[in-house]
Structure formats: C-alpha cells, structure tokens
C-alpha positions in Angstrom: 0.0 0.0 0.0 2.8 2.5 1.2 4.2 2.3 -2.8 1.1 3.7 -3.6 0.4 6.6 -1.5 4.1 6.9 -2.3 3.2 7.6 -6.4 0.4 10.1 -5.0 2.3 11.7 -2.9 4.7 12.4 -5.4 2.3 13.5 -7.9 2.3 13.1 -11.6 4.3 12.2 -13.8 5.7 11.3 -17.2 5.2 7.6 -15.5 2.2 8.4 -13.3 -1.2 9.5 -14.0 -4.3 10.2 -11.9 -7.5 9.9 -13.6 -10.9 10.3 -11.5 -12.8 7.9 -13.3 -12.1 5.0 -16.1 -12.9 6.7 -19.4 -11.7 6.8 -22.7 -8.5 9.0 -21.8 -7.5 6.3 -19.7 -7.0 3.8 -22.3 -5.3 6.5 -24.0 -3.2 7.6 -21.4 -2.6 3.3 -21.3 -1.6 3.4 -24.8 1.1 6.2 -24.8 2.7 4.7 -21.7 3.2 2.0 -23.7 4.9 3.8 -26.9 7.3 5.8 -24.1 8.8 4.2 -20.9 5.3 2.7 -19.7 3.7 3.7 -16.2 0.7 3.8 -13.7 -2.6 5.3 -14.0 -3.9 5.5 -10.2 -8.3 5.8 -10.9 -10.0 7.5 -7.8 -7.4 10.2 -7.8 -7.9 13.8 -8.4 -5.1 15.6 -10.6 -3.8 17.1 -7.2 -3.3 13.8 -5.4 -6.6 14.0 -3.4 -7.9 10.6 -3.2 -11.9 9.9 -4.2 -11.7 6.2 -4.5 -14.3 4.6 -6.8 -16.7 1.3 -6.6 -15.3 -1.6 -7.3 -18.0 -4.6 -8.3 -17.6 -8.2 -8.9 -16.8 -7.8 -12.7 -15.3 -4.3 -12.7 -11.5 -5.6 -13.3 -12.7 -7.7 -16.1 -14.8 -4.9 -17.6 -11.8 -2.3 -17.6 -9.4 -5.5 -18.7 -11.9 -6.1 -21.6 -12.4 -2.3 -22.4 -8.4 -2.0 -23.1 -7.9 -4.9 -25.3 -10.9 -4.5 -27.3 -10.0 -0.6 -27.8 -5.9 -1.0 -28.7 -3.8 -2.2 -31.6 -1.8 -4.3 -30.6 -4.1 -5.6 -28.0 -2.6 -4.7 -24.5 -2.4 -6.6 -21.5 -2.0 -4.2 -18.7 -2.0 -5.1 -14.9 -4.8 -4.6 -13.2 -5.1 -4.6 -9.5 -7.2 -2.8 -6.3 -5.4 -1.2 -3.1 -7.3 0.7 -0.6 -5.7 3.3 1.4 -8.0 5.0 4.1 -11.4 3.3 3.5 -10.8 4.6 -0.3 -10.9 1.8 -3.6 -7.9 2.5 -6.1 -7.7 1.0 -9.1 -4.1 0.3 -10.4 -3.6 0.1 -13.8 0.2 -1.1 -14.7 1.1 -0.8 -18.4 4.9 -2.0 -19.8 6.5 0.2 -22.5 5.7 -2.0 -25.7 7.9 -3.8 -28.3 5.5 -3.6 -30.7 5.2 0.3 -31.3 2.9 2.7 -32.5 0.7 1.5 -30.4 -2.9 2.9 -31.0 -5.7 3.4 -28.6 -9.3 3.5 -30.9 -7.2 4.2 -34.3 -5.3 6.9 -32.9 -1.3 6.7 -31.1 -0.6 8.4 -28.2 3.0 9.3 -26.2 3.5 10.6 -23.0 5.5 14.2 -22.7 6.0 15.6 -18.6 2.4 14.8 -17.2 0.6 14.9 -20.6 -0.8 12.3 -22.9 -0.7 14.0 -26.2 -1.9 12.7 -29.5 1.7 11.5 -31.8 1.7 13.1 -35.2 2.0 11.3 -38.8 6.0 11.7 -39.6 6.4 10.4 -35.7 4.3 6.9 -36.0 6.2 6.6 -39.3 9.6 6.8 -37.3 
C-alpha cells in the first residue's frame, strides 16, 4: 500500500497518471505509456493527489481488462489490481513500455510528454 500513496504523494508524472474515473482517456493515457517508458494510471485520484476512491463490483476488473484490449492495436495486456488506502478503492492500472510500437488506442497513437498524454503526429508513428 505504502508504494502507492508513495506515487500520490509524489504527484504526476511522465510515468504516473491520476485519472478520476475509467474513461476513454485512460485507455489513452494506457496506450502512450506503452509507446514511451510505460507507467501507472492511479483511478479514484484527483489531478492534485486528493484521493476519491471509486466502486469496485464483482466484474469491474474484467470490464476495464476487456475495455483496453478490445479498444488498442496491438491488444494490450495491462496489470490490473485494487489497493485501498483510508477506506478509499484504487484502481491500479500497470502498463509496460511496448515492443511492438505505435501503439494505437481506438485508431489513434498516443506518447507521454511531462504529465501529458498528447496525441503522436503522422511523420512520428512513421519513425
């Protein structure tokens, strides 16, 4: 647990990122960790560290798990786990920096530069 509250203490990151929810940006946020040095999206967390938690039901890992690999190219595998800290649901979200790159989150690639997930331009995913 400690490691975590470590990350959020710490704030973000070109390796960490907090997202409130699971949406859309997380898989892209997933996706350009995995075309830089890979990292850690922390869900429950507000941008300034302050921890909201979120619910965590019976088929909620499976549901983000299926939401990644269904919405990347080439599929991605990320590691999914919970840790609580204070009564608070995190959901961890570990993604390894790819072999197989551009990777593309719903068509589109995605890098990480500082704290941002910005979207990578034609002449870069030709590189």
């Amino acid at each position: 647990m400690a490691e975590v509250e470590e990350l959020i203490g710490k704030g973000e990151s070109e390796t960490v990122e907090f997202k409130e929810k699971f949406d859309n940006e997380a898989v892209e946020t997933a996706v350009a960790f995995a075309n830089t040095k890979g990292g850690i999206i922390l869900i429950g967390v507000f941008d300034k560290g302050r921890i909201k938690g979120v619910e965590v039901g019976r088929n909620t890992i499976e549901r983000l798990t299926n939401k990644i690999v269904q919405s990347t190219d080439p599929k991605m595998y990320p590691k999914i786990s919970v840790k609580e800290i204070n009564d608070n649901r995190i959901i961890v979200i570990g993604v390894e920096e790819s072999n197989l790159k551009p990777c593309f989150a719903f068509g589109r690639a995605f890098k990480r530069v500082g704290k941002s997930t910005v979207k990578m331009g034609k002449d870069e995913i030709e590189k």
